[in-house]
C-alpha positions as CSV (number, residue, x, y, z in Angstrom):
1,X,-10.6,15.8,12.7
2,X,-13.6,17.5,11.3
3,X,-16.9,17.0,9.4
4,X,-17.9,17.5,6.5
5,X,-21.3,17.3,5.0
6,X,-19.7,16.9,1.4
7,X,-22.1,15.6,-1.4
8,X,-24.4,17.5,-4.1
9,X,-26.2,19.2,-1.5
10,X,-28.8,16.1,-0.4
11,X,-26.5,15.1,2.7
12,X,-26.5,11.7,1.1
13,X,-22.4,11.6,1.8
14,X,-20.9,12.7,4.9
15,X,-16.9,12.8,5.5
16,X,-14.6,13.2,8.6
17,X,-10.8,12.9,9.0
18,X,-8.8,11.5,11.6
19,X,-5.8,14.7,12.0
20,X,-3.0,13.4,14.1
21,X,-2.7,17.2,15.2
22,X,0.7,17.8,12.8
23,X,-2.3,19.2,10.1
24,X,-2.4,15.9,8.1
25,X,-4.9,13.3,8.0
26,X,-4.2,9.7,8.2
27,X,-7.9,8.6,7.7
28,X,-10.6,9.4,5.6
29,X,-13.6,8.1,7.1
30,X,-17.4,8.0,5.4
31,X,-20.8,7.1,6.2
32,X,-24.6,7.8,4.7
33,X,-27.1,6.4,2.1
34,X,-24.7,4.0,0.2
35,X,-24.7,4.4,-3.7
36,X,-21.2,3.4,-4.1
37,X,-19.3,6.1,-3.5
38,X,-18.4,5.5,0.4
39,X,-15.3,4.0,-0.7
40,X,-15.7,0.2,0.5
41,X,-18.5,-2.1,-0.2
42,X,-21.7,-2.2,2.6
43,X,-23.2,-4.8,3.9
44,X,-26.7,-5.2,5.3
45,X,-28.1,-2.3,2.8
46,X,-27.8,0.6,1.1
47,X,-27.1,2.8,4.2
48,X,-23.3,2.9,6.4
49,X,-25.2,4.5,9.7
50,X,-21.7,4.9,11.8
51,X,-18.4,6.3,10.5
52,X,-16.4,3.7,8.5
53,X,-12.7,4.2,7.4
54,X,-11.9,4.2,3.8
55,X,-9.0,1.5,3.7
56,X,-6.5,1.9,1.3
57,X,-2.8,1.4,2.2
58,X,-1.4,3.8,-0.6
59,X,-3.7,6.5,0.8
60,X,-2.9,5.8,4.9
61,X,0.9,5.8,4.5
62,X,1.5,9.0,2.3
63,X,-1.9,10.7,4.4
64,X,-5.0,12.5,3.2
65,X,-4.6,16.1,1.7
66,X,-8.0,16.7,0.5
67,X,-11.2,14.9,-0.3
68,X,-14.4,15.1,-2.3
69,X,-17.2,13.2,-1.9
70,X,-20.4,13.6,-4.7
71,X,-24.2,11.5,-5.0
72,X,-21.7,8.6,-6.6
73,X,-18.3,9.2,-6.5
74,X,-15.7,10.2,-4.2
75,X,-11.8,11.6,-4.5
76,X,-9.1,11.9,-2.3
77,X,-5.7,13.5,-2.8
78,X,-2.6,12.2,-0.7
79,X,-0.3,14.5,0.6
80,X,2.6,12.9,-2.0
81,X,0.2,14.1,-4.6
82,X,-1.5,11.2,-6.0
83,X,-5.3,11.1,-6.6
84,X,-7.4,8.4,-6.2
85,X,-11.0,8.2,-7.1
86,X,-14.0,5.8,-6.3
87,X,-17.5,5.1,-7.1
88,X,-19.7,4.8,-10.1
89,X,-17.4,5.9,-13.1
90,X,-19.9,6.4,-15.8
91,X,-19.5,9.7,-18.4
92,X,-15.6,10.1,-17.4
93,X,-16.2,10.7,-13.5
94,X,-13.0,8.6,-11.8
95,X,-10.3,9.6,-14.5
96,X,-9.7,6.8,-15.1
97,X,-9.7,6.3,-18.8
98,X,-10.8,2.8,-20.1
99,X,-11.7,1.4,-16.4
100,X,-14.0,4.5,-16.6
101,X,-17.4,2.9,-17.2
102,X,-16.9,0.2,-14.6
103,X,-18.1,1.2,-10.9
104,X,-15.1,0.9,-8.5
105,X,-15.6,0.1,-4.6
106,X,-12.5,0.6,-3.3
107,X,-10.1,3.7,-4.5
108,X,-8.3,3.2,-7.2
109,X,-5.2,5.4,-8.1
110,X,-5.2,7.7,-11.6
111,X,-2.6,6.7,-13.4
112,X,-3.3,9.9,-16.2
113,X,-1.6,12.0,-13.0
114,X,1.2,10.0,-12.6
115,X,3.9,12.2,-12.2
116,X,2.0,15.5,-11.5
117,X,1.4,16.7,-7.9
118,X,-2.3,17.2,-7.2
């Protein structure tokens, strides 16, 4: 795969992908100062020094299309067209309504897009 220095410009997020050489990603791996938009929860700080994969299952089967990462939040679109967002979700960030002002670990689908292809 390759590497990205995603972010807001500050290198705070970095981003690779594992390509399995057909041109679609099955992993979406992060790593960087930790503000909670690496896509898991850290341990042992506030910084992930080594690439870690962003686990979700939904995500791994259908494959990474595309991905995002800002200072705190990330996206990732699967190749089956769902989105799925992460991070802090203050002011409307993760799309995902409601849930929206709660700060999500882990990547969470957006239901608003069910149905669309992203």
């Amino acid at each position: 795969g390759d590497g990205d220095g995603d972010g807001d410009g500050d290198g705070t997020t970095t981003t690779a992908d594992a390509d399995d050489g057909a041109g679609w990603r099955e992993t979406l791996y992060t790593w960087g100062a930790h503000a909670n938009q690496l896509g898991y929860a850290t341990t042992g700080g506030h910084l992930q020094l080594r690439p870690r994969a962003v686990v979700c299952e939904a995500l791994q089967r259908s494959g990474v299309a595309a991905f995002a990462a800002g200072k705190h939040h990330g996206a990732a679109a699967a190749l089956d067209g769902t989105l799925y967002t992460w991070g802090v979700g203050r002011g409307g960030r993760l799309g995902l309504g409601g849930a929206d002002a709660y700060t999500r670990l882990l990547p969470c689908r957006v239901a608003a897009l069910a149905g669309e292809r992203v």
